[in-house]
Every structure is written in structure tokens, then in C-alpha cells.
C-alpha positions in Angstrom: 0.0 0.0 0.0 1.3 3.8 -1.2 2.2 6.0 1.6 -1.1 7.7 3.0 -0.4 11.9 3.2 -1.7 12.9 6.4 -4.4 14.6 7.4 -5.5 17.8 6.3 -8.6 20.4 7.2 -10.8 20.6 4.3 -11.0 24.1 3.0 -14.6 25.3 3.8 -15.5 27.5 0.7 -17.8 29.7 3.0 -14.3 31.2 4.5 -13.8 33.2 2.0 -17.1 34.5 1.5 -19.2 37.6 3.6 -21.6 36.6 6.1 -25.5 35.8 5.4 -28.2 36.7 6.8 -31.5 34.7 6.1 -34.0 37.9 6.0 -35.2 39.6 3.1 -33.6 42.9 2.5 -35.2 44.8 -0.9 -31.8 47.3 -2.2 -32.7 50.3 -2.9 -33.4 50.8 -6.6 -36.7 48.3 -6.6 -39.9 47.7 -5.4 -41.3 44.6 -5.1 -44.7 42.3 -4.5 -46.4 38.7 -4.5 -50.1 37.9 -4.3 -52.2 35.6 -5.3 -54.5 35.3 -8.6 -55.8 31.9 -8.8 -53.1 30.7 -11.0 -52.7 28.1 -8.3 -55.9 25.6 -7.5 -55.0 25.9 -3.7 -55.2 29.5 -3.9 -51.3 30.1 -2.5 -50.1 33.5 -3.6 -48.7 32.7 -7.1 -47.9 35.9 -9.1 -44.5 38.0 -8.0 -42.8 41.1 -9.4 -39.8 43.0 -9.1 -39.8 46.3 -10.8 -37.2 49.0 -10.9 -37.7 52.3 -9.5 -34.5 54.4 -11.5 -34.8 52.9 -15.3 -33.2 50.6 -16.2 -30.7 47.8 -14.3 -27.8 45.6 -15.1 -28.8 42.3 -16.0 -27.5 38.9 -16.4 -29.0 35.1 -16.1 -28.0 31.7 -16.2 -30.5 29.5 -18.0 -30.7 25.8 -17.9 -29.7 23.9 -21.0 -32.9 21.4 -21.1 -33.8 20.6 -24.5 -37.7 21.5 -23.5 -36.7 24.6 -22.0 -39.5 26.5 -21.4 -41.4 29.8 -23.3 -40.5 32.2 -20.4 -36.7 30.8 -20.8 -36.5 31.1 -24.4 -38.5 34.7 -24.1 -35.9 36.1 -21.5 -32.7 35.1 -23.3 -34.0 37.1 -26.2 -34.8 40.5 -24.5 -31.6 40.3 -23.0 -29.8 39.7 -26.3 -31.8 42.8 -27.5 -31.1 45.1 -25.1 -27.1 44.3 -24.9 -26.4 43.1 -28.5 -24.4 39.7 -27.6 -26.6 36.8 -28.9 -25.6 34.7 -26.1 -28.6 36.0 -24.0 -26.7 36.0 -21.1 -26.7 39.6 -19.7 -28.7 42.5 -20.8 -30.6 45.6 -19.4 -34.5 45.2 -17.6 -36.7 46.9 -15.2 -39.1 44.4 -14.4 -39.2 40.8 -13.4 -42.7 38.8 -13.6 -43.2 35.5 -11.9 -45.9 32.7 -12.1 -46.5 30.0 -10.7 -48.9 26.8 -10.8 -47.7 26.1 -14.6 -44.5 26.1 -16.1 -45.7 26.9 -19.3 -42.6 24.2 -20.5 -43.5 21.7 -23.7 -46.4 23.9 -24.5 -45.6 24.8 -28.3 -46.1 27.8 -30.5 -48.9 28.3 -28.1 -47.0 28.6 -25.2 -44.4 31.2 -26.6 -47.4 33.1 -27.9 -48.6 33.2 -24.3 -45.6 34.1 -22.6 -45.0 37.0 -25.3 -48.9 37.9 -24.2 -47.4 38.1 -20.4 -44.1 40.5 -21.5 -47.1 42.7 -23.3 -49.4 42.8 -20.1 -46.4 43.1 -18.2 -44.8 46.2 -20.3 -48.4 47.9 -20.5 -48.9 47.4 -16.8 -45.6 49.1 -15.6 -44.7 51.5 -19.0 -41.6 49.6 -19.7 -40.6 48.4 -22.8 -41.2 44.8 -23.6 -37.7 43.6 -23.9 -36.7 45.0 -20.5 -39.0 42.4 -19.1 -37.9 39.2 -17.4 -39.8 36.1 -17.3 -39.8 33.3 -14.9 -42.7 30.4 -14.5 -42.7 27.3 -12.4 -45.1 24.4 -12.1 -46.8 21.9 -13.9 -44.8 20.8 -17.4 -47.6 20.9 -20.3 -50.0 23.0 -19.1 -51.1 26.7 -20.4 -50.8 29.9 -18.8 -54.4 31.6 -17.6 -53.4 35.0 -18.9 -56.7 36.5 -18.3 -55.8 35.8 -14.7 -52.3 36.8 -14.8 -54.0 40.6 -16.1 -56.0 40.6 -13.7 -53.4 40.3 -11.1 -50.7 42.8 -12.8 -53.2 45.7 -12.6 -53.8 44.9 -8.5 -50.0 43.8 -7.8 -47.9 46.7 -9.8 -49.3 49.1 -8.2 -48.5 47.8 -4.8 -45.1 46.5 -5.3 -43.9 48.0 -2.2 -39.6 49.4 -1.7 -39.7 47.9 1.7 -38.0 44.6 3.2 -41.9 43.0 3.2 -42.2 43.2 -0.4 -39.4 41.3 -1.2 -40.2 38.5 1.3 -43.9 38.6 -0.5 -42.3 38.0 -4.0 -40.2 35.0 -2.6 -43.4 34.0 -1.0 -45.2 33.6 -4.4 -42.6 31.3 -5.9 -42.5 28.7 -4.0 -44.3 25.4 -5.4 -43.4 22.7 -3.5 -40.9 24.5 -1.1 -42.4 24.3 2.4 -40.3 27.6 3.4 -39.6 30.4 1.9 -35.9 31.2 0.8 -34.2 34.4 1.2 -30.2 35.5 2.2 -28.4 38.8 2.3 -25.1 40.1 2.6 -23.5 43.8 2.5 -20.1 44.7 1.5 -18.1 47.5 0.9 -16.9 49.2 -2.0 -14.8 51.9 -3.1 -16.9 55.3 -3.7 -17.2 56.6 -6.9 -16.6 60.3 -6.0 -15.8 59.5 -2.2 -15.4 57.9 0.8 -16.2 54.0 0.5 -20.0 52.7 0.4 -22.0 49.6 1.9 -23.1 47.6 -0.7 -26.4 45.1 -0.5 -26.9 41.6 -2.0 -30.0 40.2 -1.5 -31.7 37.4 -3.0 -35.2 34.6 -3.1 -35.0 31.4 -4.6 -37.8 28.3 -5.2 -37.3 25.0 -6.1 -36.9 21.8 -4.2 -37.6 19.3 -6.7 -36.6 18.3 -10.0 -33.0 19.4 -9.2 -29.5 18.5 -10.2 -26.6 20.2 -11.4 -27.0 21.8 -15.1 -26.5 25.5 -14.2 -29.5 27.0 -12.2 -31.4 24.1 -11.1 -34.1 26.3 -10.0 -35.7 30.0 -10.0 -33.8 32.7 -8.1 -33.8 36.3 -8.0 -30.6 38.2 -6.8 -30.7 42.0 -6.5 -28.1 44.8 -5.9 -27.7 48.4 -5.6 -24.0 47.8 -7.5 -23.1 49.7 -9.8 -21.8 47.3 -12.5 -22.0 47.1 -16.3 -24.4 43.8 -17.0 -21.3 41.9 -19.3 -19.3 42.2 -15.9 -22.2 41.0 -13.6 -22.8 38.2 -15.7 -18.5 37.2 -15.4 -19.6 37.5 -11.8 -22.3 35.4 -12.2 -21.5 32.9 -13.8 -18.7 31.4 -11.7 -21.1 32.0 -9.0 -23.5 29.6 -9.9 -21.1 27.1 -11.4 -19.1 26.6 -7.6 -22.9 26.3 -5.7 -26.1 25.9 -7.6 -24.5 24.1 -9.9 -23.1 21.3 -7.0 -26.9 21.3 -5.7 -29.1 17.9 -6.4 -32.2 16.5 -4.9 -33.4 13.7 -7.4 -30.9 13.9 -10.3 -33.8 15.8 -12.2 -33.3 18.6 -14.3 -35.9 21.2 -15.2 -37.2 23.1 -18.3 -37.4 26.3 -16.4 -34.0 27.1 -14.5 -33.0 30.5 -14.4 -31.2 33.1 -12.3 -31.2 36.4 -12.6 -29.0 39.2 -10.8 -30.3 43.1 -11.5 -27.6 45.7 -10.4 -29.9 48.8 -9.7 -26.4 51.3 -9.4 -27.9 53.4 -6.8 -25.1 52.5 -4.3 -22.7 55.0 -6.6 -19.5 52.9 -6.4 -16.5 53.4 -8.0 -16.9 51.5 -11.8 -16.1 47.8 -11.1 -13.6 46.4 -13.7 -13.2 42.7 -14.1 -10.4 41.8 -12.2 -9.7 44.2 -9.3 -11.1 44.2 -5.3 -14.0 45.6 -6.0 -15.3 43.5 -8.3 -13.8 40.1 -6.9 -16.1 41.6 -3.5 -18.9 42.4 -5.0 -18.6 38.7 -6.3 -17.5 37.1 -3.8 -21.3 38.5 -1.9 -23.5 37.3 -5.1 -21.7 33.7 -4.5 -22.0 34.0 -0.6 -25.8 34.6 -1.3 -26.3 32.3 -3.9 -24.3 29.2 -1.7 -26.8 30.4 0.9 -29.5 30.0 -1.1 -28.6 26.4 -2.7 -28.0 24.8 1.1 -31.6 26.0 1.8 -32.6 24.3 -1.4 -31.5 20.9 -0.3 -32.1 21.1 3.4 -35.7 21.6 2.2 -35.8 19.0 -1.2 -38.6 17.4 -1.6 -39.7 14.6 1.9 -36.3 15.6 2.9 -35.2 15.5 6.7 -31.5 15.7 6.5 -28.9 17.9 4.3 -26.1 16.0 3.1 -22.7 18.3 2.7 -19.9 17.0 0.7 -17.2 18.8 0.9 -13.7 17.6 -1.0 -9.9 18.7 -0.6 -6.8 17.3 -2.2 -7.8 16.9 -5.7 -6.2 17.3 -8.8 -8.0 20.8 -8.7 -11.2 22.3 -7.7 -12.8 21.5 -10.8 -12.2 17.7 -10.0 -13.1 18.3 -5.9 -16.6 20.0 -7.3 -16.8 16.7 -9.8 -16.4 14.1 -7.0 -18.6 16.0 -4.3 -21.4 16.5 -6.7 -21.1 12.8 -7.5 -21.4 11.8 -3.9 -24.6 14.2 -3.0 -26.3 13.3 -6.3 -26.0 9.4 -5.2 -29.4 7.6 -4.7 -27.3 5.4 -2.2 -25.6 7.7 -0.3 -29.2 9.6 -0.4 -31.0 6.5 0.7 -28.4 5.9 3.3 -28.4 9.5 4.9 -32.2 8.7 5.6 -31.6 5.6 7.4 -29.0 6.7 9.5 -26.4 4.5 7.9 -22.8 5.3 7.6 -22.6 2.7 4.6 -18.9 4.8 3.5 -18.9 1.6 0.5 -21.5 3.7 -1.2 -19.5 7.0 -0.9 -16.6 5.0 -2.5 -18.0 3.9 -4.8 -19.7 7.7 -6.0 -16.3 8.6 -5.9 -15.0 6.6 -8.3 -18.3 7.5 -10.8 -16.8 10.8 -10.4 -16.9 12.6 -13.8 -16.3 16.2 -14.7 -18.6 18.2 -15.7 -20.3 19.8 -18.8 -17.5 22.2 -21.0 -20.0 25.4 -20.0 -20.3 24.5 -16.5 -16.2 24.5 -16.3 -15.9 26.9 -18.6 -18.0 29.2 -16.0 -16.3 27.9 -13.4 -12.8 29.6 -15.2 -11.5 26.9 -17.3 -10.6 27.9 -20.7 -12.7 27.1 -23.9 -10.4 24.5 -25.1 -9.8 23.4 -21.3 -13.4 22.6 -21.0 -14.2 20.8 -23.8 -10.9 18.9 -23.4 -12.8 17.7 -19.9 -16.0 17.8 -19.6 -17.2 14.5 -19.3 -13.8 12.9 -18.1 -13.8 10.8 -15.5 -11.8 12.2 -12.2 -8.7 10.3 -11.3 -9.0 8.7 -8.0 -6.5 6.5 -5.9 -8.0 4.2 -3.8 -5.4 3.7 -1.4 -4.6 7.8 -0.7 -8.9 8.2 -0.6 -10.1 9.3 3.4 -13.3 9.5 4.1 -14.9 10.9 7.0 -18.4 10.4 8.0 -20.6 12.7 10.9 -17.3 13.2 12.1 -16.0 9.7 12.0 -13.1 8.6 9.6 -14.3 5.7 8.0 -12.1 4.8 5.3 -7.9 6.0 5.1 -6.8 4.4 2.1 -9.0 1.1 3.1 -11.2 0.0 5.4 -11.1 1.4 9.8 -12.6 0.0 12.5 -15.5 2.4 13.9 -18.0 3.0 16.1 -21.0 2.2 13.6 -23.6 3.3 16.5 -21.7 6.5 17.4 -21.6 7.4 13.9 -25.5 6.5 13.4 -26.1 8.6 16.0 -23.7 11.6 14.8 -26.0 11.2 11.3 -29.0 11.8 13.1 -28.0 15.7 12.8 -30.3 18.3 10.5 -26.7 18.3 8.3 -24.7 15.1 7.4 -21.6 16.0 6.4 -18.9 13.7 4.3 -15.6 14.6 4.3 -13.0 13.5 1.4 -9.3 13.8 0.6 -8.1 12.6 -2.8 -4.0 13.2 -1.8 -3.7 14.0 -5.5 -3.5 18.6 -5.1 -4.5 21.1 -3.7 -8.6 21.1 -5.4 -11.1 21.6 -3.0 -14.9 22.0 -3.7 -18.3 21.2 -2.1 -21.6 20.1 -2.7 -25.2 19.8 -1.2 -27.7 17.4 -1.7 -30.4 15.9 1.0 -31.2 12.6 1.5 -34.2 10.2 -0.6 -37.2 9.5 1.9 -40.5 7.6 1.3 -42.1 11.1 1.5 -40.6 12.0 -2.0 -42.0 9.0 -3.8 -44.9 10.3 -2.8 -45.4 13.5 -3.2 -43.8 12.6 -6.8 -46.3 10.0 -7.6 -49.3 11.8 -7.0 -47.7 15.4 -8.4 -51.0 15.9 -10.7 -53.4 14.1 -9.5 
């Protein structure tokens, strides 16, 4: 047997990151709302909007990359490719954000586009914006259409009540939930250099939905991130994009992706900070708070997936390079096994192993997001992650299980060290200096059923 390296702390990526609050705090710059208007059968508020209140704000997204990705998707990408001028769709300019949910309005044809252009025109006539600085998100049930009659109806009592206090923001994050059983909001402030002056506070803030029907591809759900930066939207979206690529990307639930994924960020610029170049402090802060916000968010997520009673955390050190650490984490989390084991208490680490060694990278624009040039990522993506058995540690709850083979262990010590709200898996390749993390939750009879009787 190879010489074993000893052991080392795992790099928590959250040390480098500002701290999170879970309240909703609305920037200034915006005004926001959620009500209901009987989109929804249960009658659950259902309808949210975020509107601008000083023109126009930076704007960038990450989309998922689902072949059946949905009319508000496809709709979104296009008004922010006409408002910046880059075809990619990625980042643009918009001053209001509309979302519904109770239908998805995913796999629903020429019908469905038609509809979802009907909701930027309601949208647009109900706040005087322009069409294509509207932003569209929809969540709910795949295949069915949108009742626009009902979404009017709702516009002309929710715009004008979108409120610039804290409440409205919590009410918008209220409406988008589906399945969530809580609502999900985090914020962060940082400091930035003035623009004519003494140094500013800064606010992140964001909401997210989703609980189901997530794995990594991107997004893996809805969120909404706001801040009173001032940043140009091709440098919020080089923000955003590693962002999402190091934590909702490394989120997974059921190893489902969805036709409706998106994130957006809007920079309002009321803060008036100096200009933030790619590459300097200020913008490597004002990062470093939309990725403190948006790993905030994505542990929510899977603490509350779908029947779930435990988060699982994986978090990896010693790998080739982060990219490989984020590979094999997200491997482990997204395991049925491991999930299915988390529920019952079982520190089964054969099951981690053997997620480990299934361990592949991932897509070219994930790691291509995450920093990895062009050629880089397309030279990777898919490969799997070299992994030596006999320099692998894992560490269960606390308890090392495995170091370089099998160790003796207290099994009912460690059962009852997994019978925390958080699970947490420790790994060390001994192949670098990569680390990464991932969240996932464990697989409980509750999610079959919920699943099963989704429609019906």
C-alpha cells in the first residue's frame, strides 16, 4: 500500500465568503410584491414582481440547457440579447421581473411562446416599460397553459402595490415557491470603493424556489438576486457565472433537471460605487457577496428538497483541482445510495466510495463558468476524475471511516452523529491542492410520494 499523506482540514469554501443573513432585505433601486391570482388551485399567492424604481438595471442570467426549455426561458434570453447586443442572451438591461407559478408553461408549443410574449405585453403595459426590458420566470406543472386573463388581472392589483420595503421582497419570494415548504431568502452587505468619495455599503439580497426536480445543469431552479452595484451587466454576468457554477450548480435532490431554471442578478447602481472592472477588489467583493448569497441560497434548497429531513454536505480537498473536488462531491450528493443511506441513519462509506469513483467532470460550460478555458473545458468535460484508492479518506458525521482502506468504527456512534439536521462527508483525494463542495439531501419515502401523486 502507497504512503497515506496525512491529514488535512478541508477548505470550507464559505471562509472566504461575507456573512449571510437569512432575511429579506429589498436594495434600494426596486420595489417589489407577490399575491395571489388563482393561477394556483390551492389558492397560495402565485404571481411576483420585481420592478425597478430608477430605469433601467444591469442584468445577467444563467438558463438551464434542457432541451424542453420553457417559453418564459427562451422569451428572457432574447430581451436580454436585445437590449445588450451579444446573442448569447446571457446579460442585458430590464426593469421588471414577472413570476408565475402553478404552470410552467414548459412543452407547450407555439402556443405557449405566444402566451408568454402575451405576459411581457401585459407586463410592459402594466408598468410603461418596454417589452424587452421584461424578465420572465414560470414554475409548475410541465404541459400546461398559462391563464393570462388571470395573470392581467393580477398585474393591474400587484404593480401598483409592489412595495420598496423589506416586506415586499419576502412577499415575492413567497409567491414562488411550489413545493418549497419555506420560503428562501439570504443577504449580505459589503463595501466598495466610492465613486466620488469615501467608500459605500453595498447590499446583495436574493429569493429562490425549487426543491424538486433538481440537479446540477446551471441554475437548477428559479432565483432572484438583487443589488444596488453599480456594475455594467457583461461584468455582472463574469460575476455570475462562476457563481452559480461553484454552488447551484453542485446542488441535487433527485438527479432531475428542469425546463425552467433561471437566475437572474439586477444591479440597480444606486449604491454609486467606484466602476467595477473585471479583475480588481471591487469587483472580486462584489462577487464574492452574489456567491456568498447564492451558496446560501442552494444549502436552503437541499435542506428543504422534496420529503427531505437531513442535508447531506460533501465537501472535498486534495484533488487534482477544484474542478475535479466540485466533480467528485457532486457525485457523492447526487448518489441515490448515499441519499437513501443519509435517511436511514447509515454510515454505509462503501457507497461514498464507490460515488467517488463514478466521479466525472462536468459539462464544457459548466467549467468553462467555473474559469477553465474554452479549449480546457471541452478537453474535460465528461472525463472521468482520477482517483487512488489507497490515498482516498473519508470521513463520515465526524467519524473517519475509510484511510486508504477499510477502519474500525464505532457504527452506532456514527449512526447517531448522522442523526443531525446536516450530514456532512468529508473527502481527501491526496492528489492537489482542489477543493470544492456540494449539497444534496437525503431520498425518503415522502418524495415518492409526493412525486407519484404530483398531478393528481
Amino acid at each position: 500500500m502507497t504512503a497515506i499523506p496525512s491529514e488535512r482540514a478541508v477548505p470550507e469554501r464559505s471562509a472566504g465568503l461575507p456573512a449571510v443573513e437569512r432575511r429579506a432585505v429589498l436594495p434600494a433601486g426596486f420595489r417589489a410584491g407577490g399575491m395571489s391570482a388563482g393561477i394556483k388551485a390551492s389558492g397560495r399567492p402565485d404571481l411576483a414582481v420585481v420592478l425597478t424604481t430608477a430605469g433601467p438595471a444591469a442584468a445577467a442570467a444563467v438558463f438551464t440547457p434542457n432541451t424542453f426549455a420553457a417559453a418564459p426561458v427562451r422569451l428572457s434570453r432574447a430581451h436580454l440579447a436585445a437590449t445588450s447586443g451579444d446573442d448569447r442572451g446571457g446579460f442585458g438591461w430590464a426593469e421588471a421581473i414577472i413570476s408565475t407559478s402553478g404552470s410552467a408553461n414548459a412543452a407547450t408549443g407555439p402556443d405557449g411562446d405566444a402566451d408568454q410574449r402575451e405576459v411581457a405585453r401585459l407586463l410592459a403595459t402594466a408598468t410603461g416599460v418596454a417589452e424587452d426590458r421584461t424578465l420572465h420566470l414560470s414554475t409548475g406543472i410541465i404541459g400546461t397553459r398559462l391563464p393570462l386573463a388571470k395573470v392581467d388581472a393580477g398585474l393591474r392589483v400587484l404593480v401598483p402595490a409592489a412595495s420598496p420595503e423589506d416586506a415586499g421582497l419576502g412577499a415575492a419570494a413567497e409567491a414562488l415557491r411550489t413545493t418549497d415548504s419555506v420560503t428562501k431568502v439570504a443577504t449580505t452587505v459589503v463595501t466598495l470603493p466610492g465613486a466620488t468619495g469615501p467608500a459605500v455599503q453595498v447590499t446583495v439580497s436574493g429569493i429562490a424556489k425549487g426543491v424538486g426536480m433538481i440537479h446540477p445543469r446551471m441554475a437548477t431552479m428559479l432565483s432572484i438576486v438583487l443589488t444596488d452595484a453599480d456594475v455594467d451587466p457583461a461584468t455582472l454576468w463574469g460575476l455570475l457565472r462562476p457563481a452559480a457554477a461553484r454552488t447551484w450548480d453542485q446542488l441535487s435532490v433527485d438527479g432531475d433537471t428542469s425546463t425552467n431554471d433561471t437566475v437572474f442578478v439586477l444591479a440597480s447602481a444606486t449604491a454609486r460605487n467606484a466602476t467595477l472592472v473585471p479583475g480588481t477588489p471591487g469587483a472580486a467583493a462584489l462577487g464574492a457577496a452574489i456567491e456568498a448569497v447564492a451558496r446560501d441560497l442552494a444549502r436552503q434548497q437541499a435542506a428543504d428538497g422534496e420529503g427531505a429531513a437531513t442535508l447531506i454536505t460533501a465537501a472535498v480537498s486534495g484533488a487534482r483541482d477544484d474542478a475535479d473536488a466540485r466533480a467528485v462531491a457532486r457525485s457523492v450528493i447526487s448518489s441515490s445510495l448515499v441519499k437513501a443511506a443519509a435517511h436511514g441513519r447509515d454510515p454505509n462509506w462503501g457507497r461514498i466510495a464507490g460515488a467517488v469513483g463514478n466521479a466525472q467532470a462536468a459539462e464544457s460550460w459548466v467549467l468553462e463558468a467555473a474559469g477553465l478555458t474554452a479549449a480546457g473545458a471541452a478537453a474535460r468535460a465528461g472525463t472521468p476524475v482520477s482517483v487512488d484508492p489507497e490515498r482516498l479518506r473519508i470521513t463520515v458525521a465526524g467519524h473517519a471511516v475509510y484511510v486508504g482502506g477499510p477502519l474500525p468504527f464505532d457504527r452506532s456512534a456514527a449512526r447517531a452523529a448522522m442523526t443531525a439536521g446536516e450530514v456532512l462527508i468529508r473527502l481527501d483525494l491526496g492528489a492537489g491542492e482542489g477543493s470544492g463542495e456540494a449539497f444534496g439531501c437525503d431520498l425518503t419515502e415522502a418524495y415518492v410520494r409526493e412525486n407519484a401523486e404530483y398531478t393528481t
